[in-house]
PQR file of N, CA, C, O and H, with PARSE charges and radii, in Angstrom:
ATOM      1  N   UNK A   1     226.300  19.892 275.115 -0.4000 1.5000
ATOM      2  CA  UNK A   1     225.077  19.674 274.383 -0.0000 2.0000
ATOM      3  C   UNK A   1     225.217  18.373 273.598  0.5500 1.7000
ATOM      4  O   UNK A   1     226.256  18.196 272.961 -0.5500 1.4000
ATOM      5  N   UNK A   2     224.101  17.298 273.590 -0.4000 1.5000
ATOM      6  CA  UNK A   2     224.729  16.353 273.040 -0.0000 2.0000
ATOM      7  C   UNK A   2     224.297  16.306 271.516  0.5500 1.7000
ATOM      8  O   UNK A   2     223.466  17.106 271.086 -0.5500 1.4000
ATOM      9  H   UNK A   2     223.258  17.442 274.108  0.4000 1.0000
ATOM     10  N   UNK A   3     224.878  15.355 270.721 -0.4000 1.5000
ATOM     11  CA  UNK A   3     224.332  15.469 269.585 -0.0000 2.0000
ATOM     12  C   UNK A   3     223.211  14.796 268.835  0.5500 1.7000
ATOM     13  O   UNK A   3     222.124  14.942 269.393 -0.5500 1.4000
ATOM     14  H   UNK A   3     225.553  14.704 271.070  0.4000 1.0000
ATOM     15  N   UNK A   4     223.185  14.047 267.638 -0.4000 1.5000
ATOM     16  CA  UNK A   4     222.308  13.681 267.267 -0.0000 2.0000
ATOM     17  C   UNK A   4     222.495  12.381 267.380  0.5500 1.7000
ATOM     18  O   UNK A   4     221.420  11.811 267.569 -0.5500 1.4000
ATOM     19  H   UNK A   4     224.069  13.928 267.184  0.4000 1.0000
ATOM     20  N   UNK A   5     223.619  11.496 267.338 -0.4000 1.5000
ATOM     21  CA  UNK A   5     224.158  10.319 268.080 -0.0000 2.0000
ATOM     22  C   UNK A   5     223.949  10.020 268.749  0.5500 1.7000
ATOM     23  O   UNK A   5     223.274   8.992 268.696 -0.5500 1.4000
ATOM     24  H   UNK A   5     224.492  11.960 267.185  0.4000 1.0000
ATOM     25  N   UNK A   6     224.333  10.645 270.221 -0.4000 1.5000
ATOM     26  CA  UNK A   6     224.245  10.912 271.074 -0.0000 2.0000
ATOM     27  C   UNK A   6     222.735  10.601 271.963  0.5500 1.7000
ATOM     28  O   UNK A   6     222.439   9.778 272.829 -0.5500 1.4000
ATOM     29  H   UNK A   6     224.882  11.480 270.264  0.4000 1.0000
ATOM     30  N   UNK A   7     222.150  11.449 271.428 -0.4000 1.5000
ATOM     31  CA  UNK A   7     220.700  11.562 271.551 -0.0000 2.0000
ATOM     32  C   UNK A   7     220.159  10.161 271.545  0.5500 1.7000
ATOM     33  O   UNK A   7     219.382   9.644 272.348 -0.5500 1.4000
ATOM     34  H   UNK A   7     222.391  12.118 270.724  0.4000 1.0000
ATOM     35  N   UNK A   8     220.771   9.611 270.394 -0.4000 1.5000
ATOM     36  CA  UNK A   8     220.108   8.326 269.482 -0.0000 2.0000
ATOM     37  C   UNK A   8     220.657   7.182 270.659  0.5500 1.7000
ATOM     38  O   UNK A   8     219.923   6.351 271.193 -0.5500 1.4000
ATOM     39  H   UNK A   8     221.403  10.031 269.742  0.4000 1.0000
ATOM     40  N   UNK A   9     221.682   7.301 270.843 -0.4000 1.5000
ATOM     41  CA  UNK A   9     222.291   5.772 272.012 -0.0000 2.0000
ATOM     42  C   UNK A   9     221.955   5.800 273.000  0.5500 1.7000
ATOM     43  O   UNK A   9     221.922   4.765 273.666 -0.5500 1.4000
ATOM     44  H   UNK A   9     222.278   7.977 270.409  0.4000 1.0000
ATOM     45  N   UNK A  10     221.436   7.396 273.670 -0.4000 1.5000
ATOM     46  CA  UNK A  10     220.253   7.306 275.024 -0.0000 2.0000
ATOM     47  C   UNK A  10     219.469   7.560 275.390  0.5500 1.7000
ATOM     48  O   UNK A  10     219.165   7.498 276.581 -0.5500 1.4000
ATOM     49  H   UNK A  10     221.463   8.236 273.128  0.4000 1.0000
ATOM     50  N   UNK A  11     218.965   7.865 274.694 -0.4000 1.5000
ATOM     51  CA  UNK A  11     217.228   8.256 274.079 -0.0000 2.0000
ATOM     52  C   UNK A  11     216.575   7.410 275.572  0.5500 1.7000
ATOM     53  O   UNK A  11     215.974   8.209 276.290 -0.5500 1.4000
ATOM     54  H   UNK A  11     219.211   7.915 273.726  0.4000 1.0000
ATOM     55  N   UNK A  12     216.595   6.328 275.986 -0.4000 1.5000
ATOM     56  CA  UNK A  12     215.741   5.816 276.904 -0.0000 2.0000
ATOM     57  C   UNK A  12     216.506   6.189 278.055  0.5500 1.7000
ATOM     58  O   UNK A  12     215.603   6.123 278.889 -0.5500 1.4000
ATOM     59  H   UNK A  12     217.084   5.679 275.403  0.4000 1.0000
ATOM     60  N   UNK A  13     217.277   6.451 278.546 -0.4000 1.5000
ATOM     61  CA  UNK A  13     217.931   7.286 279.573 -0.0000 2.0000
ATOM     62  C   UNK A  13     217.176   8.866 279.837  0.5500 1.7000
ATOM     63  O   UNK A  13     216.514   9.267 280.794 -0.5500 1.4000
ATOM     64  H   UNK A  13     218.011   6.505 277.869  0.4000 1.0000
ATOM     65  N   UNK A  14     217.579   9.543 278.571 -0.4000 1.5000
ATOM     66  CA  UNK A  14     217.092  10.805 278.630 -0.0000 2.0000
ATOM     67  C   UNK A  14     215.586  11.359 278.788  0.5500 1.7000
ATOM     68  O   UNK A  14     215.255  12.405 279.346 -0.5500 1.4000
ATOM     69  H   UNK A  14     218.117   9.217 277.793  0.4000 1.0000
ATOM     70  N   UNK A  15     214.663  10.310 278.096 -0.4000 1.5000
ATOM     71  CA  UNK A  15     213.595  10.333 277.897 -0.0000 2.0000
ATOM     72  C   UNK A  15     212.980  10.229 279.598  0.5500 1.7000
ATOM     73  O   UNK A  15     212.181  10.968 280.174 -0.5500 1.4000
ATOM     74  H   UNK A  15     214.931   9.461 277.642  0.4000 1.0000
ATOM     75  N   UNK A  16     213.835   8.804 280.175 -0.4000 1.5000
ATOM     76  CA  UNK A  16     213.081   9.210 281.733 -0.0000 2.0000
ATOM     77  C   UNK A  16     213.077  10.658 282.501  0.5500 1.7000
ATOM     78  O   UNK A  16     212.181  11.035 283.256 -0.5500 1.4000
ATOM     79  H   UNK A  16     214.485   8.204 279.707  0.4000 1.0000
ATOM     80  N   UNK A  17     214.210  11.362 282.172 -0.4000 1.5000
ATOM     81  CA  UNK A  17     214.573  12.176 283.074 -0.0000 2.0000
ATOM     82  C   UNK A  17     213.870  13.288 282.554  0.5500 1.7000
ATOM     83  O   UNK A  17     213.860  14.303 283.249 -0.5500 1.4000
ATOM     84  H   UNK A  17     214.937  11.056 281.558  0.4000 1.0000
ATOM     85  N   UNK A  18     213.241  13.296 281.397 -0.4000 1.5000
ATOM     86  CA  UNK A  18     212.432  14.320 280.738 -0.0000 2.0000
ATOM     87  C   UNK A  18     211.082  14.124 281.267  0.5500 1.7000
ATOM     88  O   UNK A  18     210.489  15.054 281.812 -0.5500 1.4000
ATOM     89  H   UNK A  18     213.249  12.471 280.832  0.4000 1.0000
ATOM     90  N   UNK A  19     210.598  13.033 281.142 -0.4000 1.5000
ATOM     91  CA  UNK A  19     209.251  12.232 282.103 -0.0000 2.0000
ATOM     92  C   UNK A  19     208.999  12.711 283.561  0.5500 1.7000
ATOM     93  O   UNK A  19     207.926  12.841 284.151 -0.5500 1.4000
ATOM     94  H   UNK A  19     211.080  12.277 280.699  0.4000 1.0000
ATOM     95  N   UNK A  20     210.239  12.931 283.978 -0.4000 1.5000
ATOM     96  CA  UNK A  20     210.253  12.538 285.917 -0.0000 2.0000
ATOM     97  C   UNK A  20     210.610  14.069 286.082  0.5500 1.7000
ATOM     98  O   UNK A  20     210.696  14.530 287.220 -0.5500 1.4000
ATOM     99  H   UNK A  20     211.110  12.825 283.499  0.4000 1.0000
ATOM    100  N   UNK A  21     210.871  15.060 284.711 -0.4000 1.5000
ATOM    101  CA  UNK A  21     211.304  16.659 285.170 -0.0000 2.0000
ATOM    102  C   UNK A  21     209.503  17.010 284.848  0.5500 1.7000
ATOM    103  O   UNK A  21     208.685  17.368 285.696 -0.5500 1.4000
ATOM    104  H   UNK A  21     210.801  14.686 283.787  0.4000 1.0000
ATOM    105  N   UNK A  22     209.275  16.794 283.501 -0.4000 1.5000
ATOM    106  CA  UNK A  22     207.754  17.140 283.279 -0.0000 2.0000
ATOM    107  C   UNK A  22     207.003  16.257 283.098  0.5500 1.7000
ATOM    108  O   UNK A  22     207.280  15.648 282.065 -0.5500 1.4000
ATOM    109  H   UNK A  22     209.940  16.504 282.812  0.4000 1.0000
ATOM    110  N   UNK A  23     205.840  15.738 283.815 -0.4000 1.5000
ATOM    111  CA  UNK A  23     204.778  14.907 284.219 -0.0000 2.0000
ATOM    112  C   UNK A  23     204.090  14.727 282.974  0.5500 1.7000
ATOM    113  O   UNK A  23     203.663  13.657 282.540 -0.5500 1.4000
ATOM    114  H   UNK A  23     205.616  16.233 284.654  0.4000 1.0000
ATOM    115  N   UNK A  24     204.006  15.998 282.361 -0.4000 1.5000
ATOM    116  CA  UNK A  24     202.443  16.075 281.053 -0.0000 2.0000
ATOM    117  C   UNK A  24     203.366  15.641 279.702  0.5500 1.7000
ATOM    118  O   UNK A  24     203.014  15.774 278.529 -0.5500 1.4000
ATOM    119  H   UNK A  24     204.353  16.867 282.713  0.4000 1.0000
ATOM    120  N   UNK A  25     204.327  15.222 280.072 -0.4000 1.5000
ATOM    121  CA  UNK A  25     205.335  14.468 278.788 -0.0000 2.0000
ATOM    122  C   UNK A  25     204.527  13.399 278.288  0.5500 1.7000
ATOM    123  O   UNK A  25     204.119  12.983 279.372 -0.5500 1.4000
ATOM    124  H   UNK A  25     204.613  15.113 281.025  0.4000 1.0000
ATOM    125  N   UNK A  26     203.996  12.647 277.432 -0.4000 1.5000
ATOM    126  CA  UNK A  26     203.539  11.921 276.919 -0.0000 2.0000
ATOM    127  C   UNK A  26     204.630  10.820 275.603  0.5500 1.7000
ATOM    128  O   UNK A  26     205.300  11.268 274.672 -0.5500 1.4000
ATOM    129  H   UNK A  26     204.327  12.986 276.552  0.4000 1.0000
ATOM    130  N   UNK A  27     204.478   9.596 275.938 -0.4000 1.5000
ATOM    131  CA  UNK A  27     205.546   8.669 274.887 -0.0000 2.0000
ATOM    132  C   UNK A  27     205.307   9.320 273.234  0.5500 1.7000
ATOM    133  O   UNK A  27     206.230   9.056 272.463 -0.5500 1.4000
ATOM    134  H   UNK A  27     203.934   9.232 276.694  0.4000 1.0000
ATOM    135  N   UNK A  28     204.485   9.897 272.828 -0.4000 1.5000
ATOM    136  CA  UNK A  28     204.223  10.661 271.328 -0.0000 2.0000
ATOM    137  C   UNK A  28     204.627  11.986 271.696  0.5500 1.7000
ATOM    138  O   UNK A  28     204.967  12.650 270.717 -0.5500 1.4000
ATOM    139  H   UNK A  28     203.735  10.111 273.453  0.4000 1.0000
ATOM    140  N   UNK A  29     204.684  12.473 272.595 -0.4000 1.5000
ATOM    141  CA  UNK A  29     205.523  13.967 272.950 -0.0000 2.0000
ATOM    142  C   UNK A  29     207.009  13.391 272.905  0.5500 1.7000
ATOM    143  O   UNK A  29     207.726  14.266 272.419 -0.5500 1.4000
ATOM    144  H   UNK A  29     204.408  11.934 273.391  0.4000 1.0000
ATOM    145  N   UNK A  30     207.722  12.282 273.219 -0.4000 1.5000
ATOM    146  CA  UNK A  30     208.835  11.562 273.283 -0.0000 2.0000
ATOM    147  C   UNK A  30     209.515  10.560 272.389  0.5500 1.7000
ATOM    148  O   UNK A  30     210.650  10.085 272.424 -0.5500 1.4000
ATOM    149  H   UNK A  30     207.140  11.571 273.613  0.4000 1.0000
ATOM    150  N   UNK A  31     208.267  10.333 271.396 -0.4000 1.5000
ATOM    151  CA  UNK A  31     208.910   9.506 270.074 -0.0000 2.0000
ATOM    152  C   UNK A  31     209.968  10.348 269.486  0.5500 1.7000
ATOM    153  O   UNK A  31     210.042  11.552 269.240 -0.5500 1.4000
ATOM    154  H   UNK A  31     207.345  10.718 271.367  0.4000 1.0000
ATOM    155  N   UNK A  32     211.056   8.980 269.283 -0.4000 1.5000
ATOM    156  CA  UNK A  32     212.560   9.481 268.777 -0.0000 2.0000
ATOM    157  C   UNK A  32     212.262   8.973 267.390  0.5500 1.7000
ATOM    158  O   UNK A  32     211.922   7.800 267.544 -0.5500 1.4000
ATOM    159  H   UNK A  32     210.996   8.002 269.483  0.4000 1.0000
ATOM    160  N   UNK A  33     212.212   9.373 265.734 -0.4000 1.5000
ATOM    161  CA  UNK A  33     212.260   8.499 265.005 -0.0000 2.0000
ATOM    162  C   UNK A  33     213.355   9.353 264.361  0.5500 1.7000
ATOM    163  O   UNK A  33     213.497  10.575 264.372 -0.5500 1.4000
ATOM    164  H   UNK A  33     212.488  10.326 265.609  0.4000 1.0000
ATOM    165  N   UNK A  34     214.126   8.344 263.769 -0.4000 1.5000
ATOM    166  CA  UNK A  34     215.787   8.695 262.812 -0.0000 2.0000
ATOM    167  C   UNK A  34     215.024   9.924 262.179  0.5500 1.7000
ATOM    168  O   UNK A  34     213.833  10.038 262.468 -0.5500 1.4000
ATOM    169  H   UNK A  34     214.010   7.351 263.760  0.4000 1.0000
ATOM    170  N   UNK A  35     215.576  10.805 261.384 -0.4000 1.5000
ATOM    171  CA  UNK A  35     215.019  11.925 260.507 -0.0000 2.0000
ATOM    172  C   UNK A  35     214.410  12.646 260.821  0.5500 1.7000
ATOM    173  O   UNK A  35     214.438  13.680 260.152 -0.5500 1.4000
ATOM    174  H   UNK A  35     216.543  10.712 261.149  0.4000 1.0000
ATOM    175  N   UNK A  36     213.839  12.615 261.549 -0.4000 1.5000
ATOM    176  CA  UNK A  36     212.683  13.528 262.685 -0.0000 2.0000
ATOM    177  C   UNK A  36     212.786  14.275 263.821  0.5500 1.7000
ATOM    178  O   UNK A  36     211.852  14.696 264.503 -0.5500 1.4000
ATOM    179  H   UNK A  36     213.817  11.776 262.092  0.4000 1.0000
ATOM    180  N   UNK A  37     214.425  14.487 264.073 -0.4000 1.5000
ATOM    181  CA  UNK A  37     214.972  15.264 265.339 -0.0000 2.0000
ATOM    182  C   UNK A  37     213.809  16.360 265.289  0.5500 1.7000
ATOM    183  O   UNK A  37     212.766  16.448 265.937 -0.5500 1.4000
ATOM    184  H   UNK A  37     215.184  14.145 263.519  0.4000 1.0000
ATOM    185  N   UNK A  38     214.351  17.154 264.303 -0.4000 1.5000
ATOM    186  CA  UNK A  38     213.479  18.655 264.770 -0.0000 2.0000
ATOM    187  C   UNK A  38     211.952  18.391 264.450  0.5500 1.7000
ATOM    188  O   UNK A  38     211.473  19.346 263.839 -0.5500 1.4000
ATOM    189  H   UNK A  38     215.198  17.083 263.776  0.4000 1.0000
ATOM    190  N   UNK A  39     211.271  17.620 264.629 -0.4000 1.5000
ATOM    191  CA  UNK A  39     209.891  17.523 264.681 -0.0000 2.0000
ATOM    192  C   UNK A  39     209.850  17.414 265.908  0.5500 1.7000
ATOM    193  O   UNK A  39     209.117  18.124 266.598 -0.5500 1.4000
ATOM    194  H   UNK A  39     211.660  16.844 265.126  0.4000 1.0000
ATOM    195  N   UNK A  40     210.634  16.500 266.388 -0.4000 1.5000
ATOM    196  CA  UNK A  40     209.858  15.853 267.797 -0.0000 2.0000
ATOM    197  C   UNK A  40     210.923  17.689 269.089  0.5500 1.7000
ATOM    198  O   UNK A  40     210.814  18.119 270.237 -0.5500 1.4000
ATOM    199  H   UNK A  40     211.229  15.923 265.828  0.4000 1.0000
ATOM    200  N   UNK A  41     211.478  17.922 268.261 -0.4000 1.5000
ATOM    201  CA  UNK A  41     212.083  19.097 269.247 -0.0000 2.0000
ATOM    202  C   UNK A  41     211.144  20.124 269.601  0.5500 1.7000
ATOM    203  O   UNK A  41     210.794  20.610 270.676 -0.5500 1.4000
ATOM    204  H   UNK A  41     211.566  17.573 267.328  0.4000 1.0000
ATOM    205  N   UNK A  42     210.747  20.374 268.079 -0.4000 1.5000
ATOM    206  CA  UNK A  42     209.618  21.312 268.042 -0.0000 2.0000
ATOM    207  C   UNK A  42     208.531  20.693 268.815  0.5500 1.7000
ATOM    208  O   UNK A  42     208.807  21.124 269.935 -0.5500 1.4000
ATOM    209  H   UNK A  42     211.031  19.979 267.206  0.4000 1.0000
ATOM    210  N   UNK A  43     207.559  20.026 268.953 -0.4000 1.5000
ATOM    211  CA  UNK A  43     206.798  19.370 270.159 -0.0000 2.0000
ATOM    212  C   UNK A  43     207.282  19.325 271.371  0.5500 1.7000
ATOM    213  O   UNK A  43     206.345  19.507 272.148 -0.5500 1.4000
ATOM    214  H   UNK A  43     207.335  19.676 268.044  0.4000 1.0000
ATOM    215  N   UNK A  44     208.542  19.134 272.088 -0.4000 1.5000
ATOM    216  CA  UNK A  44     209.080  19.530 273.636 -0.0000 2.0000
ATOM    217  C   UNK A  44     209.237  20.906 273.625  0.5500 1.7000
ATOM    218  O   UNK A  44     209.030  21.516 274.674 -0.5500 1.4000
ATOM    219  H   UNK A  44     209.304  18.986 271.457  0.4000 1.0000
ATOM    220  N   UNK A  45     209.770  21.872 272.007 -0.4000 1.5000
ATOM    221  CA  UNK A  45     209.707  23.073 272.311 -0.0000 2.0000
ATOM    222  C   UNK A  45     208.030  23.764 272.870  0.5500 1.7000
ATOM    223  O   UNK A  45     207.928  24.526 273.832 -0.5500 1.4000
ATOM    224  H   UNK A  45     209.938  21.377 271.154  0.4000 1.0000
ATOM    225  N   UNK A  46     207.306  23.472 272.351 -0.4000 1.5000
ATOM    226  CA  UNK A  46     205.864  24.120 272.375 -0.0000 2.0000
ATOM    227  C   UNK A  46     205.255  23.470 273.915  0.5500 1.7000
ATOM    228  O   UNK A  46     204.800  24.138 274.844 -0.5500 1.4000
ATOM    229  H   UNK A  46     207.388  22.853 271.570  0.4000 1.0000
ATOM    230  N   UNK A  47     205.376  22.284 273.863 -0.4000 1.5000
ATOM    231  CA  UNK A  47     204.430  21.874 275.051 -0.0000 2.0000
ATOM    232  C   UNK A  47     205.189  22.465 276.098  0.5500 1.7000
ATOM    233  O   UNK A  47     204.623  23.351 276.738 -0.5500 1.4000
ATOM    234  H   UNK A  47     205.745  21.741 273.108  0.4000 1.0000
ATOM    235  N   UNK A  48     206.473  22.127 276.435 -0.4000 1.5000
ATOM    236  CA  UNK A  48     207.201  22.767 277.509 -0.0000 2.0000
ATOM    237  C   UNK A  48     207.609  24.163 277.912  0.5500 1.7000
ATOM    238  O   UNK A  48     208.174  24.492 278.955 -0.5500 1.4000
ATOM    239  H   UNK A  48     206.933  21.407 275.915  0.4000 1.0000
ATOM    240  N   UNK A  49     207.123  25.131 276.639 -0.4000 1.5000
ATOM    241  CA  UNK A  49     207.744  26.573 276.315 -0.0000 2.0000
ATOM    242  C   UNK A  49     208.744  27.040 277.049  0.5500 1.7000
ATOM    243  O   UNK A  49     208.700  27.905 277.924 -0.5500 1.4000
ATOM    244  H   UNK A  49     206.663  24.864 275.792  0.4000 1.0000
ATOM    245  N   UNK A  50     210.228  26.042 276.406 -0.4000 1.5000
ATOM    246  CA  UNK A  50     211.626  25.999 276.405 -0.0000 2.0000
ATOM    247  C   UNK A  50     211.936  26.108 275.265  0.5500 1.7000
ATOM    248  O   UNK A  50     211.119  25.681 274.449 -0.5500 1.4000
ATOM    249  H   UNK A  50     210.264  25.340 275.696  0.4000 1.0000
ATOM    250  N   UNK A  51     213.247  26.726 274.736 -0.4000 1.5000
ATOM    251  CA  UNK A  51     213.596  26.609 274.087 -0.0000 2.0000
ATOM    252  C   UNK A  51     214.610  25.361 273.898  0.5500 1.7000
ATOM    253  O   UNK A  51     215.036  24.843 274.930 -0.5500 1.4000
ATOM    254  H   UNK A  51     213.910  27.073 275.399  0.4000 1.0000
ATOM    255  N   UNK A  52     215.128  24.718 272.338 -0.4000 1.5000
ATOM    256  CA  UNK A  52     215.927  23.218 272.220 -0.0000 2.0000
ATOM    257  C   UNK A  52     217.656  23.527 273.523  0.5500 1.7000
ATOM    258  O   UNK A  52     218.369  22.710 274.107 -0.5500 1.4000
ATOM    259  H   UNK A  52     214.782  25.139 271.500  0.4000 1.0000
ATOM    260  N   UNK A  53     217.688  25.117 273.467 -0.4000 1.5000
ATOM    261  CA  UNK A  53     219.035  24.843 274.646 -0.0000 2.0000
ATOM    262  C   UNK A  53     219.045  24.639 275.941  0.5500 1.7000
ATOM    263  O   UNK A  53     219.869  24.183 276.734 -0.5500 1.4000
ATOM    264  H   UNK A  53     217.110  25.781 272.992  0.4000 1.0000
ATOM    265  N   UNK A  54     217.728  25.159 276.032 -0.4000 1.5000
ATOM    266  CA  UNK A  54     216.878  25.021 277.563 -0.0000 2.0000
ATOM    267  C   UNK A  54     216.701  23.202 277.880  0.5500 1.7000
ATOM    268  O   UNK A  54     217.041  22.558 278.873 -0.5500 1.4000
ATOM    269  H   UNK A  54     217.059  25.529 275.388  0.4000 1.0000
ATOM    270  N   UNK A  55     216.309  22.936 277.126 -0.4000 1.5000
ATOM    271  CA  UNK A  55     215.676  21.262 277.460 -0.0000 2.0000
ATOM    272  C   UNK A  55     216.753  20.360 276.641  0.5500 1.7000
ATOM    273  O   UNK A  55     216.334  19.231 276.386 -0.5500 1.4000
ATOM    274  H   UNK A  55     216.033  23.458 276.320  0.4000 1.0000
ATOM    275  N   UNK A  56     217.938  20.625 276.229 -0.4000 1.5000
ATOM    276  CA  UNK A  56     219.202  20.002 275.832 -0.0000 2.0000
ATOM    277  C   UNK A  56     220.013  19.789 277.017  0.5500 1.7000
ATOM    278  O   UNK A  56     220.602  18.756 277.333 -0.5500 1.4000
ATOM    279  H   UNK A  56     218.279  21.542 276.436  0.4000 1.0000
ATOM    280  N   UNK A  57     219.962  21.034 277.706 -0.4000 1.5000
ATOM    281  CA  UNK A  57     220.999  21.657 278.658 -0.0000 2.0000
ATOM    282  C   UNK A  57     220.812  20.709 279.577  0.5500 1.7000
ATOM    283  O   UNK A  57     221.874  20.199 279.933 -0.5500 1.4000
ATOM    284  H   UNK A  57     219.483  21.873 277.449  0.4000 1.0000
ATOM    285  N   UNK A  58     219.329  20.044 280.381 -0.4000 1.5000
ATOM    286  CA  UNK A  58     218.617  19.370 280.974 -0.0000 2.0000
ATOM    287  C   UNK A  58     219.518  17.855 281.199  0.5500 1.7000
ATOM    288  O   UNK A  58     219.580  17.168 282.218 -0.5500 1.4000
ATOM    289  H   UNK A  58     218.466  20.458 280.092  0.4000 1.0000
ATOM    290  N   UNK A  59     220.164  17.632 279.872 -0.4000 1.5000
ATOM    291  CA  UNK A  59     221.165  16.452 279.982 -0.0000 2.0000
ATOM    292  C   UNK A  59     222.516  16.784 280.239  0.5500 1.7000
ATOM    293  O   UNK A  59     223.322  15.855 280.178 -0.5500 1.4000
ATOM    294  H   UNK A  59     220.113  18.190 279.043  0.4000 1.0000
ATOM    295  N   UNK A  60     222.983  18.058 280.548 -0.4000 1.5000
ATOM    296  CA  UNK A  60     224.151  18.134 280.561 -0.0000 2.0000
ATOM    297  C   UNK A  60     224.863  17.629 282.040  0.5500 1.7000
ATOM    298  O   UNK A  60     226.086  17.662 282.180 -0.5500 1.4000
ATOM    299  H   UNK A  60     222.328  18.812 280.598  0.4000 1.0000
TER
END
């Protein structure tokens, strides 16, 4: 599972593969901003109805 680092150094890596798994992903469904992890989690949690280990796991 990666972390919050993590997240942060490939955010444009991960973000495609989140794009190219679900279509109705939108770049404001995908904004990364520092401080805001669990906002923007909670928005992939709801639109995608996954839970954060479900759509973490996605990068493993």
């Amino acid at each position: 599972m990666p972390n919050s680092e993590e997240i942060k150094g490939n955010w444009n890596e991960m973000k495609g593969k989140l794009k190219q798994k679900f279509a109705e992903l939108t770049e404001d469904d995908l904004l990364f901003e520092e401080g805001q992890e669990d906002e923007m989690w909670g928005k992939l949690q709801q639109k995608l109805g996954k839970t954060k280990k479900e759509i973490e796991s996605l990068f493993e």
